[in-house]
KOLLO-870677 format. One record per residue (C-alpha): residue number from 1; residue in three letters; chain; y, x, z. Coordinates in steps of 0.001 Angstrom, whole numbers, padded with zeros to 6 digits, m for minus. Example, Ala and Ser with C-alpha at 12.3 -4.5 7.8 and 13.67 -1.06 7.14 Angstrom:
residues 2
+-----+--------+--------+---------+---------+---------+
| num | residu | chaine |       Y |       X |       Z |
+-----+--------+--------+---------+---------+---------+
|   1 |    Ala |      A | m004500 |  012300 |  007800 |
|   2 |    Ser |      A | m001060 |  013670 |  007140 |
+-----+--------+--------+---------+---------+---------+
This chain:
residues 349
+-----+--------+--------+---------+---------+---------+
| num | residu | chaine |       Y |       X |       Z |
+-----+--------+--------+---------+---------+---------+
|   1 |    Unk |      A |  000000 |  000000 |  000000 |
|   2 |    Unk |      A |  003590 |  001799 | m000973 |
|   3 |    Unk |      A |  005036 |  002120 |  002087 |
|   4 |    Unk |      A |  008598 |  001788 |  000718 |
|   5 |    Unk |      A |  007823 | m002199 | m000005 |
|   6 |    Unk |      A |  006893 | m002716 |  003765 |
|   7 |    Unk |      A |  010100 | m005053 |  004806 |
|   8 |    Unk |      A |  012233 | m003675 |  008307 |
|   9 |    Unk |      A |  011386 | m006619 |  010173 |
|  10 |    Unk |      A |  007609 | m005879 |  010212 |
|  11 |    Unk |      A |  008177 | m002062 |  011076 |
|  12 |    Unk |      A |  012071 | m001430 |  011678 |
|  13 |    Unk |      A |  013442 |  002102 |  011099 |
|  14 |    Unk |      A |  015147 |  003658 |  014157 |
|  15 |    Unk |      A |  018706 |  005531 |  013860 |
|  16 |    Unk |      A |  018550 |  008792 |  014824 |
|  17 |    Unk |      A |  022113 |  010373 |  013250 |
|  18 |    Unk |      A |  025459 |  008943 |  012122 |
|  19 |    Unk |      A |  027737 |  011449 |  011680 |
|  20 |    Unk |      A |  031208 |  011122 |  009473 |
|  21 |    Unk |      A |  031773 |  013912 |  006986 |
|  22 |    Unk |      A |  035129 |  014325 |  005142 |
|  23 |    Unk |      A |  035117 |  016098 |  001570 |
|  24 |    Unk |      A |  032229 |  014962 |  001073 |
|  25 |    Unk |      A |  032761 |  014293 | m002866 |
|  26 |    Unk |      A |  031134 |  010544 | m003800 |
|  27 |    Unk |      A |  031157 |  011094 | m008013 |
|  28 |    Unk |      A |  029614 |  014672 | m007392 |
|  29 |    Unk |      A |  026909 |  013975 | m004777 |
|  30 |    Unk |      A |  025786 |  010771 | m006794 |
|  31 |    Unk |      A |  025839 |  012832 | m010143 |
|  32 |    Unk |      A |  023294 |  015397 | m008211 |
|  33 |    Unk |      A |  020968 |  013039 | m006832 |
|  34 |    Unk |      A |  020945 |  011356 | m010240 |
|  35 |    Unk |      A |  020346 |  014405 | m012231 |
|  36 |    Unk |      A |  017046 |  014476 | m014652 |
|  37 |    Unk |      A |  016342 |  017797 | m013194 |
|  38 |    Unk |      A |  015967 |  018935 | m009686 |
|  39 |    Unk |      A |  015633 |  022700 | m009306 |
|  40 |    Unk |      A |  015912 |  024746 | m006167 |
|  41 |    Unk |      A |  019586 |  024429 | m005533 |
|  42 |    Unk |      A |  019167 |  020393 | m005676 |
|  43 |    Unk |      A |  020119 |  018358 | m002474 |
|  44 |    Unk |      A |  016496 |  017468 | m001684 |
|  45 |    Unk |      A |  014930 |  020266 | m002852 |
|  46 |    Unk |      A |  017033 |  023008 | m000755 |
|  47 |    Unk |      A |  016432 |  020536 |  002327 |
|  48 |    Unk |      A |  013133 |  020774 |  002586 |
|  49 |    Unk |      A |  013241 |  024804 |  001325 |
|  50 |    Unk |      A |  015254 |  025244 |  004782 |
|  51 |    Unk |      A |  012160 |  023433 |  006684 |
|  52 |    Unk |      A |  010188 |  026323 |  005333 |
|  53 |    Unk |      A |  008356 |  024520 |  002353 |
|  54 |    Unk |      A |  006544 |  026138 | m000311 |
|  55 |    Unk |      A |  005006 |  025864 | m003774 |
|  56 |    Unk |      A |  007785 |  022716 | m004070 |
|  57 |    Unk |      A |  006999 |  020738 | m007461 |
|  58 |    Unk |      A |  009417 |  018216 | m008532 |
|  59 |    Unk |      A |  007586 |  015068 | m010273 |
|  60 |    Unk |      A |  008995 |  013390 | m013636 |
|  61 |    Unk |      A |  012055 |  011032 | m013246 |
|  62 |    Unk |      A |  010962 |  007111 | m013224 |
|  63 |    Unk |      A |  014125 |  004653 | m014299 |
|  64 |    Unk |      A |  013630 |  002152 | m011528 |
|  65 |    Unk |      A |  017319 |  000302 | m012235 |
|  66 |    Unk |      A |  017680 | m003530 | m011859 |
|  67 |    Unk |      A |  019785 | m005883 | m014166 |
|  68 |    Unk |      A |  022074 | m006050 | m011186 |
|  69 |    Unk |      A |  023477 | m002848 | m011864 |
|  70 |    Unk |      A |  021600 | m000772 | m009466 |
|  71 |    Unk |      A |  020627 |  002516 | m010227 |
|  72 |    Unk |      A |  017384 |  003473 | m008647 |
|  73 |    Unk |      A |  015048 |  006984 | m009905 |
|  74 |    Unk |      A |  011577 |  007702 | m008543 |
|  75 |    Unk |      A |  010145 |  011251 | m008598 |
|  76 |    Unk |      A |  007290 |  012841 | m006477 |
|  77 |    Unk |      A |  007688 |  016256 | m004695 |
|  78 |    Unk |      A |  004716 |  017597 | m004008 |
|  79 |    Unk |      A |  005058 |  021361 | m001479 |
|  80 |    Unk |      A |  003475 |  022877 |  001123 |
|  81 |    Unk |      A |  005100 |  023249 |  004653 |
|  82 |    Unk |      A |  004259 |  024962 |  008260 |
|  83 |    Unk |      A |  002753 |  022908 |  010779 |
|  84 |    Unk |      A |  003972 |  023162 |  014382 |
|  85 |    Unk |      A |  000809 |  024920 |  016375 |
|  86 |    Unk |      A | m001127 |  021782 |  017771 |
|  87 |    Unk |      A | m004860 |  021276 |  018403 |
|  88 |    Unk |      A | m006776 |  020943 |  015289 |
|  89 |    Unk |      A | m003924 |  021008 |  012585 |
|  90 |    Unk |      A | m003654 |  023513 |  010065 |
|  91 |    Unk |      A | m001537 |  026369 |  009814 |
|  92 |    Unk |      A |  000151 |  024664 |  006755 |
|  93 |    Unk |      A |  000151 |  021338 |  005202 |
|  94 |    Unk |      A |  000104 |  019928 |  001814 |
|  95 |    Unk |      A |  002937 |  017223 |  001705 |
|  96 |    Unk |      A |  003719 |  014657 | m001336 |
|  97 |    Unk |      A |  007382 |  012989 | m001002 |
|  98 |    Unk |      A |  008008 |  009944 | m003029 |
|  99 |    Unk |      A |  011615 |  009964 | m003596 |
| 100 |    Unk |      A |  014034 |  006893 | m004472 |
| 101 |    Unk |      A |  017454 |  006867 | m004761 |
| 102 |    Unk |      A |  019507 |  003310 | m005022 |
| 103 |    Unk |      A |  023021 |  003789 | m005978 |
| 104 |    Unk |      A |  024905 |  000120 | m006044 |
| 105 |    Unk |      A |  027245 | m000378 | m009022 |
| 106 |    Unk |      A |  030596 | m000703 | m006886 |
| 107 |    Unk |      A |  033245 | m003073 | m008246 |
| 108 |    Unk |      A |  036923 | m002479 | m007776 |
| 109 |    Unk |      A |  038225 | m002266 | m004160 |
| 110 |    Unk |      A |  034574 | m001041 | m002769 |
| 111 |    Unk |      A |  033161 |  001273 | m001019 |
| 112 |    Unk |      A |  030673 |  003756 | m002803 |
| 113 |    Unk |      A |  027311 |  004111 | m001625 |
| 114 |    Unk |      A |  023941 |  005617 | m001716 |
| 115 |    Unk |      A |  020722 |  005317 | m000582 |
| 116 |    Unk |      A |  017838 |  007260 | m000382 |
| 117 |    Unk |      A |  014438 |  007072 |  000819 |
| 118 |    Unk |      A |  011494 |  009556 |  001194 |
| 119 |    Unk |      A |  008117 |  008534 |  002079 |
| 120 |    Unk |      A |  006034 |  011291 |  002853 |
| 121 |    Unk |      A |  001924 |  011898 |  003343 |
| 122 |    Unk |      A |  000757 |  015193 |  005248 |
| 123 |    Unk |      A | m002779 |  015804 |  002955 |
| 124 |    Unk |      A | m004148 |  018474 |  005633 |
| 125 |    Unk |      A | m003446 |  017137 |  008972 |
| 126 |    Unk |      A | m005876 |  014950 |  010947 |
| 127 |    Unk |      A | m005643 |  011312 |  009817 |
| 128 |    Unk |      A | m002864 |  012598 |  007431 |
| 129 |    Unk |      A | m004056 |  009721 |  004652 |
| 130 |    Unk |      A | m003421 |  006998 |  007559 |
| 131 |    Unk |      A | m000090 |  007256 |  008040 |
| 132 |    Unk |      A |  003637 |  007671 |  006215 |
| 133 |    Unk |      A |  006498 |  008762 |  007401 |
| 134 |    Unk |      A |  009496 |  007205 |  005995 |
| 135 |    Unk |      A |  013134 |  008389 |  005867 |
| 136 |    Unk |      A |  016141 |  006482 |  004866 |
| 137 |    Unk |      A |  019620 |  008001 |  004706 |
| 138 |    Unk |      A |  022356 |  005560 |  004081 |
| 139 |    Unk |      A |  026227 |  007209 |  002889 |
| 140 |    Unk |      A |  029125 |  005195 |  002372 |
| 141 |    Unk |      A |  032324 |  006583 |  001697 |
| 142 |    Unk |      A |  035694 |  005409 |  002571 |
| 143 |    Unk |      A |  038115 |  003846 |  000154 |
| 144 |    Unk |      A |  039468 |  006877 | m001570 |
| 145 |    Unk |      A |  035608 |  008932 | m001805 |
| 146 |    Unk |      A |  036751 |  011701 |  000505 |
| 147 |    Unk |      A |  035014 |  010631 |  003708 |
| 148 |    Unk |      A |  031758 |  009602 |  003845 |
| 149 |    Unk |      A |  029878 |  008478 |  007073 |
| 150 |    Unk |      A |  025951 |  009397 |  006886 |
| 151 |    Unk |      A |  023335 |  007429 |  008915 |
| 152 |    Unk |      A |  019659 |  008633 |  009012 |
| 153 |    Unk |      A |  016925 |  006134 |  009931 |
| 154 |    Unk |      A |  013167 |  007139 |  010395 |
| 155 |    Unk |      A |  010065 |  005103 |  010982 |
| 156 |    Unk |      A |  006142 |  005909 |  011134 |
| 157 |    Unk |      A |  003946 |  003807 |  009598 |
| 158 |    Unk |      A |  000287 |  003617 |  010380 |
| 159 |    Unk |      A | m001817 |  002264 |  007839 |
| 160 |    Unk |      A | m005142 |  003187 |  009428 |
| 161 |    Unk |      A | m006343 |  003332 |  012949 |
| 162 |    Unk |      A | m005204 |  006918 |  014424 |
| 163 |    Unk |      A | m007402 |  006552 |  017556 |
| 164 |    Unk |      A | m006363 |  008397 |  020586 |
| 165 |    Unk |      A | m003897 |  010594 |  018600 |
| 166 |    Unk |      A | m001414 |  007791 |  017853 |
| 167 |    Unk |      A |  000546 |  009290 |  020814 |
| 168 |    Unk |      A |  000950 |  012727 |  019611 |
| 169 |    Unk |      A |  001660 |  012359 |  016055 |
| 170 |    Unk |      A |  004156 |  009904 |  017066 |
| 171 |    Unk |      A |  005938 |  012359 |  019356 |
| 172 |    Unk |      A |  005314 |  015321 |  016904 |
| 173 |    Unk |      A |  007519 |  012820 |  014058 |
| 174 |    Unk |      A |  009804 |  012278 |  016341 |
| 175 |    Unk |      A |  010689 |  016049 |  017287 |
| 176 |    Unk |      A |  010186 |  017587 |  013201 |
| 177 |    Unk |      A |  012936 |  014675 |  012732 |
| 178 |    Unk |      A |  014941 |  015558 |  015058 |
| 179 |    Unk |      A |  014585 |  019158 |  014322 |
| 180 |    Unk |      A |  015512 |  018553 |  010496 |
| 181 |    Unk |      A |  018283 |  016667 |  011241 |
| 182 |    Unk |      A |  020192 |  019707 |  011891 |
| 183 |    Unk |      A |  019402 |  021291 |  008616 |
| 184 |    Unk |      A |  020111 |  018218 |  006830 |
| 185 |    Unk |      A |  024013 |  017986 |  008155 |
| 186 |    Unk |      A |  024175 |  022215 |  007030 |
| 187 |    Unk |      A |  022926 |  021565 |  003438 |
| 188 |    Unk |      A |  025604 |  018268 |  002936 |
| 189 |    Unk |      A |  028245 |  020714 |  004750 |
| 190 |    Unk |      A |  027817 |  023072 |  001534 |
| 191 |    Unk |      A |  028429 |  020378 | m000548 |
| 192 |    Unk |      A |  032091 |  019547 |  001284 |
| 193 |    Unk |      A |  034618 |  020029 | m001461 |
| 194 |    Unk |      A |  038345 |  020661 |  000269 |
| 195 |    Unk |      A |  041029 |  019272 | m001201 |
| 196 |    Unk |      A |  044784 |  018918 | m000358 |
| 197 |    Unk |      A |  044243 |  016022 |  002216 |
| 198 |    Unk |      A |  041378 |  018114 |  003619 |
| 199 |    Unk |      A |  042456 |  021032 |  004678 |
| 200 |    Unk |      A |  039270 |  021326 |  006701 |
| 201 |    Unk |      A |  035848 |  018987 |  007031 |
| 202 |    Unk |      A |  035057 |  018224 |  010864 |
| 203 |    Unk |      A |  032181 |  016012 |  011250 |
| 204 |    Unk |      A |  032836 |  013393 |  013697 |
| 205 |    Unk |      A |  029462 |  011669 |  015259 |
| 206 |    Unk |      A |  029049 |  008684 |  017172 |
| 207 |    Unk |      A |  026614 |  008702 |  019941 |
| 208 |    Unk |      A |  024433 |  005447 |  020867 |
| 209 |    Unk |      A |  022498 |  005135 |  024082 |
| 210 |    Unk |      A |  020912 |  001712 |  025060 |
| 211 |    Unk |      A |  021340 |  000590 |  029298 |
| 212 |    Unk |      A |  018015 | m001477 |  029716 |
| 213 |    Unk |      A |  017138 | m003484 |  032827 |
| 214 |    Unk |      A |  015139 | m005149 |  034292 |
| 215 |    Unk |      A |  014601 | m007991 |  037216 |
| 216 |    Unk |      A |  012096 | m008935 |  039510 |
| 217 |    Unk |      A |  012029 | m012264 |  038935 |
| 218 |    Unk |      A |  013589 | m015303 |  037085 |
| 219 |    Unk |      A |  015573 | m016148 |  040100 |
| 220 |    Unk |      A |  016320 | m013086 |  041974 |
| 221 |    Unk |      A |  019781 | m011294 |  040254 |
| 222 |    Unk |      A |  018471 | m007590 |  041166 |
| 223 |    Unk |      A |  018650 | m006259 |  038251 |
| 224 |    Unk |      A |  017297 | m002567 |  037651 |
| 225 |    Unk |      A |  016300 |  000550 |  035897 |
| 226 |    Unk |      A |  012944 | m001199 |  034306 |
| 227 |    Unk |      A |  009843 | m000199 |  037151 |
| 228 |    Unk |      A |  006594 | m002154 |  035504 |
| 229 |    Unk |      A |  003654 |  000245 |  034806 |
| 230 |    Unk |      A |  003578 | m001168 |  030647 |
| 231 |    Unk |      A |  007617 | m000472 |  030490 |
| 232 |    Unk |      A |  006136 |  003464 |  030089 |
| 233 |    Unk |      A |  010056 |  005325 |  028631 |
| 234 |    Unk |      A |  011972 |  002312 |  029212 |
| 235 |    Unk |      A |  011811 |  003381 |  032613 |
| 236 |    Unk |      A |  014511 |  005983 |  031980 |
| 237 |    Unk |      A |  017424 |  003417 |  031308 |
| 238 |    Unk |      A |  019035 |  005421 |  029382 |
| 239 |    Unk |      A |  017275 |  005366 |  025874 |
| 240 |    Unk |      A |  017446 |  005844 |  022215 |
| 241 |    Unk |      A |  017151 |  003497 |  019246 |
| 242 |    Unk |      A |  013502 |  003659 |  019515 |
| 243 |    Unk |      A |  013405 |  002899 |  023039 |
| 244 |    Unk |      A |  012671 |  006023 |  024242 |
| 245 |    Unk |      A |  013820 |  008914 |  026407 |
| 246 |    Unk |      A |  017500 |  009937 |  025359 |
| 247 |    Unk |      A |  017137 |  012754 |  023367 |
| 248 |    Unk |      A |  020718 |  014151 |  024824 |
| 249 |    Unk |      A |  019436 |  013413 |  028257 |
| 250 |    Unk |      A |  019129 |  017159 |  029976 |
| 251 |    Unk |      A |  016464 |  018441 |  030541 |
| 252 |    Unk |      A |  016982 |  018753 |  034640 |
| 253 |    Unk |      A |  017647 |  015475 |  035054 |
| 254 |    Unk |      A |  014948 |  013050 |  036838 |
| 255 |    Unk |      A |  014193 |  010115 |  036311 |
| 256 |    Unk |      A |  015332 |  009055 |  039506 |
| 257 |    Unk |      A |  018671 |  010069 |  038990 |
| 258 |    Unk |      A |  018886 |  009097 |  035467 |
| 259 |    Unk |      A |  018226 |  005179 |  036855 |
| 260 |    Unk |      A |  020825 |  005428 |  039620 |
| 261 |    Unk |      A |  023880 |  006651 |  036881 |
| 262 |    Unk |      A |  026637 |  004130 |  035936 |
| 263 |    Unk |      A |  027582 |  005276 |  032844 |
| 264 |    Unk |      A |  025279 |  007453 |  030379 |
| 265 |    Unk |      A |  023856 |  010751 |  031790 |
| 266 |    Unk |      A |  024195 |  012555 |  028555 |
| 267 |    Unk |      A |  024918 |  015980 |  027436 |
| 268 |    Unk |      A |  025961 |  016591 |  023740 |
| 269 |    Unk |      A |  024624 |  020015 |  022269 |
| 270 |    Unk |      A |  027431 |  022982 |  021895 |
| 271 |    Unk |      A |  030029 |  022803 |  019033 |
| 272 |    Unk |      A |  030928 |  019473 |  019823 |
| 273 |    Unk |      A |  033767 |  017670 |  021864 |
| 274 |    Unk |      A |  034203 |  014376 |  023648 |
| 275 |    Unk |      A |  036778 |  011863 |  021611 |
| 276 |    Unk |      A |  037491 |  009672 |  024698 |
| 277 |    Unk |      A |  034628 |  008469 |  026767 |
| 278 |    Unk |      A |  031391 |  006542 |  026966 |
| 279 |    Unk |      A |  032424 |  002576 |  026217 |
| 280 |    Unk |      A |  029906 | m000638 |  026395 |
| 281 |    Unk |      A |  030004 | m002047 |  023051 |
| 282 |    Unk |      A |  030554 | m005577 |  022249 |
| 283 |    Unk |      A |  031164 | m007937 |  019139 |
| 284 |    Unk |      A |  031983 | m010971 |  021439 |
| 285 |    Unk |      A |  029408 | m013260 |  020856 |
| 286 |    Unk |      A |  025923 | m012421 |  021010 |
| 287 |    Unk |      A |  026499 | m010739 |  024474 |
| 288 |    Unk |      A |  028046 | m012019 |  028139 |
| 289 |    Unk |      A |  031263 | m010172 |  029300 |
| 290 |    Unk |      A |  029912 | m007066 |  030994 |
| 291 |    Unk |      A |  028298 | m006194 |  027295 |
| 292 |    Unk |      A |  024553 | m007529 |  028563 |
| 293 |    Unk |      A |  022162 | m009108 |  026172 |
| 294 |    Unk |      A |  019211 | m011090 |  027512 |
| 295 |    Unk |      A |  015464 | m011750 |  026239 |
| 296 |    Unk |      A |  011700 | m011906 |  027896 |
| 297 |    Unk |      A |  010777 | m008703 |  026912 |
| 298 |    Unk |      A |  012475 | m005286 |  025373 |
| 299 |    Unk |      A |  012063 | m006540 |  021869 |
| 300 |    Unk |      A |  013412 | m003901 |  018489 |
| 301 |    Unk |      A |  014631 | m007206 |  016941 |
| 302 |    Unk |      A |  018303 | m008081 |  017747 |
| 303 |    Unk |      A |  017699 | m011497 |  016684 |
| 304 |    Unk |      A |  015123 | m012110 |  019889 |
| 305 |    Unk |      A |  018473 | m011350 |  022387 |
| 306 |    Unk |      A |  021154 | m013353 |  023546 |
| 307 |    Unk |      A |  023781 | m013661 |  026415 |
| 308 |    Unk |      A |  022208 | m016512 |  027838 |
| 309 |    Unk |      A |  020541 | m015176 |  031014 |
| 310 |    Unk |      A |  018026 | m018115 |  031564 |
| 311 |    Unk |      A |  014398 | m017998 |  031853 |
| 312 |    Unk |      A |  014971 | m013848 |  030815 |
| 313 |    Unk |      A |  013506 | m011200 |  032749 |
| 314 |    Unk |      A |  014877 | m008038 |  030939 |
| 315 |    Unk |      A |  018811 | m007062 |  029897 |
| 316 |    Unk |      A |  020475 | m004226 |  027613 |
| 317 |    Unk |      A |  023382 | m003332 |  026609 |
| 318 |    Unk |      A |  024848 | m000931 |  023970 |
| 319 |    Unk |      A |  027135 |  002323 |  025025 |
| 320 |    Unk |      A |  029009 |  004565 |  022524 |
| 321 |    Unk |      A |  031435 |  007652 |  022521 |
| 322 |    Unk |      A |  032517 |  009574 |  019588 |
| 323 |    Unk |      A |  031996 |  013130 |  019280 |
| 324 |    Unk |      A |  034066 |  015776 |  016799 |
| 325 |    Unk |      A |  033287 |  019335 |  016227 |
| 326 |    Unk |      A |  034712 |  021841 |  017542 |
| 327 |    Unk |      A |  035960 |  025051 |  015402 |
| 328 |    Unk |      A |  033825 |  027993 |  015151 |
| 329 |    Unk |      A |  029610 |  028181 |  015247 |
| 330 |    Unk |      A |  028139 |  024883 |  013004 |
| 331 |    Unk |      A |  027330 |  021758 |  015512 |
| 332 |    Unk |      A |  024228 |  020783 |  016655 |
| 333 |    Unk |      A |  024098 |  017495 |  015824 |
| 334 |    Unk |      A |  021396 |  016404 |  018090 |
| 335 |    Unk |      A |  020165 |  017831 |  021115 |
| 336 |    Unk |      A |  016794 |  019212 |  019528 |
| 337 |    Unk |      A |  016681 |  021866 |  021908 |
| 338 |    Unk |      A |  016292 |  019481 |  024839 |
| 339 |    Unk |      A |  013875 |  017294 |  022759 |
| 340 |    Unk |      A |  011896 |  020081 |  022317 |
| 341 |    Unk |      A |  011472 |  021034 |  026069 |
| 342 |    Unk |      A |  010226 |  017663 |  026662 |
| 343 |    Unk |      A |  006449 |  017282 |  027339 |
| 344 |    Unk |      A |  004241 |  015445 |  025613 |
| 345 |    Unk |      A |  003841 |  012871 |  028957 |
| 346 |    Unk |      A |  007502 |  012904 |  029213 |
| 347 |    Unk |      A |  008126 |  011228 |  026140 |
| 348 |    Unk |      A |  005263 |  008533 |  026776 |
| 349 |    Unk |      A |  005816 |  007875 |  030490 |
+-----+--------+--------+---------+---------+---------+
C-alpha cells in the first residue's frame, strides 16, 4: 500500500520544526526541486549526502500534475546510509525514497508554496519491509517571496506487525529525525540569497510544548501532571506534538520537577535567543479562558477536544515562545543533543 495515499486522520504526522527563513528565494527553490535532473548539488540529494549516504541513485522524473494546476513530480532515490549501532542492525542500510513534490499554481495576491514528501523503506534493517517512514516539509513564503516559514512533519507507519521492537524503532525515528533536522535548516541556509532588504537571514523558530493534565475524577477539580500507569510520557506534562517527552526538556530535570513547573521547563540549544516569553495560546473558541481544552482521553485529533469541562477527565493546553538566532556559530534548531542522552525507557515511560 503507498504510504503517501494513507489520509492524516488515520495516522497524523507530528511537527517537529517550524522555523522562518528570510532570503529564502521562492522562483529559485521551486525551479530546483522541479528540475528534470537531480545531481549531487540538488536540495534532496546534498541532504541526505550530509546524513552520510552513499551510492545515491536518482530515479526517472514521473509528471504527476492535476488539471487544477498543481505541479506534482515523482522520482525514487535509491542510497545506502549508516545505521546507528543497535542490536541486530547492520552496519549500513539500503534505503529507497519516493519523492513528491506539489507546488500549487498561486493566483495573484497569494502566497507561494511547496510541498514535499519522502517516504522512505530501510531494505536491511529488521522488519525494514513493515514499516515507512514518511516526511512532509511544508514552505510558504510571505507576500513578496523573501521570507519563507518551513514546517517539518514526520510520521511512522507500520504496515506489518513489528513485535516487541515497535518501541525501539519508534524511538530510533524519532532521534535520526531529530538529528537531520539540523542538517536540513544548514543545506536551505546555503540556498539564502541576500538582497537589499536582507542584509542578513536570521532564522526565527517558534517553539510548541503541550501542558497536559489530568484529574482524579469527574467531580473532583484536582487537576494534575497525568499519574495513571497507561499515560506512560504523558506523565511529563510538558510534551511534544507527539505526546512525548519534550525534546528541549534538559536532561537533569526529573520528572518530579518537570510536573510541579508553571510555565514550560525548557531549554533551547545554543545560538538561539528568547523573543519574549513562553505564552498559552488561544484562538478563542475551542478552548475556556485559561487556554484549557477538555476530552476523555489524550486524543492526536483536535477535533475530539473542547472547552466544555463536563464528563472529561483529561485537559491540555498549547504554550509558545519565539526563538531568533543569535550571530555567530549556526543554531541548533532542536535540542538533539538532549534527545540523544535520553534512554530508551525515558522516552517510553
Amino acid at each position: 500500500r503507498n504510504a503517501s495515499c494513507i489520509p492524516a486522520e488515520q495516522h497524523p504526522f507530528n511537527k517537529i520544526l517550524e522555523v522562518n527563513l528570510p532570503g529564502l528565494p521562492a522562483q529559485g527553490f521551486k525551479d530546483e526541486l522541479l528540475s528534470e535532473e537531480w545531481d549531487e548539488s540538488s536540495f534532496y540529494v546534498e541532504l541526505i549526502t550530509r546524513m552520510g549516504a552513499s551510492g545515491v541513485s536518482v530515479g526517472r522524473l514521473v509528471d504527476d500534475s492535476d488539471s487544477s494546476g498543481t505541479v506534482e513530480h515523482v522520482r525514487d532515490v535509491n542510497f545506502t546510509i549508516p545505521v546507528p549501532p543497535a542490536p541486530m542492525c547492520p552496519r549500513t542500510t539500503k534505503v529507497t525514497t519516493s519523492c513528491r513534490v506539489s507546488v500549487p499554481a498561486v493566483a495573484a495576491n497569494e502566497r507561494s508554496r511547496v510541498t514535499i514528501q519522502y517516504s522512505s523503506m530501510s531494505h536491511d534493517v529488521p522488519f525494514g519491509s513493515n514499516f515507512v517512514v514518511q516526511e512532509q516539509l511544508d514552505l510558504v513564503w510571505d507576500e513578496n517571496g523573501c521570507s519563507c516559514t518551513i514546517t517539518k512533519s514526520v510520521r511512522l507507519i507500520f504496515l506489518k506487525s513489528v513485535g516487541w521492537l515497535k518501541g525501539k524503532i519508534q524511538s530510533s525515528v524519532l532521534t535520526e529525525q531529530n538529528k537531520s533536522s539540523e542538517l536540513l535548516l544548514a543545506v536551505l541556509r546555503k540556498r539564502v540569497v541576500e538582497t537589499s532588504r536582507i542584509e542578513k537571514a536570521v532564522a526565527t523558530q517558534k517553539g510548541m510544548v503541550w501542558e497536559m493534565q489530568r484529574r482524579t475524577t469527574l467531580f473532583s477539580t484536582d487537576w494534575q501532571a497525568p499519574f495513571l500507569p497507561h499515560d506512560h510520557s504523558k506523565r511529563w506534562c510538558w510534551l511534544d506534538t507527539s505526546y512525548t517527552r519534550h525534546p528541549w526538556m534538559p536532561v537533569e530535570t526529573s520528572r518530579e520537577d518537570a510536573v510541579t513547573c508553571t510555565t514550560p521547563p525548557l531549554r533551547l540549544g545554543d545560538g538561539w535567543r528568547v523573543l519574549g516569553k513562553w505564552e498559552v495560546s488561544t484562538n478563542g473558541c475551542d478552548e475556556d479562558d485559561a487556554g484549557w481544552q477538555y476530552a476523555v482521553d489524550f486524543y492526536r485529533h483536535d477535533v475530539l477536544w473542547g472547552k466544555a469541562h463536563t464528563g472529561k477527565h483529561c485537559r491540555r493546553r498549547l504554550w509558545t515562545c519565539d526563538f531568533q538566532e543569535e550571530d555567530g556559530s549556526p543554531p541548533n534548531p532542536v535540542l538533539a543533543t538532549d534527545l540523544l542522552k535520553f534512554s530508551e525507557s525515558q522516552l517510553g515511560c
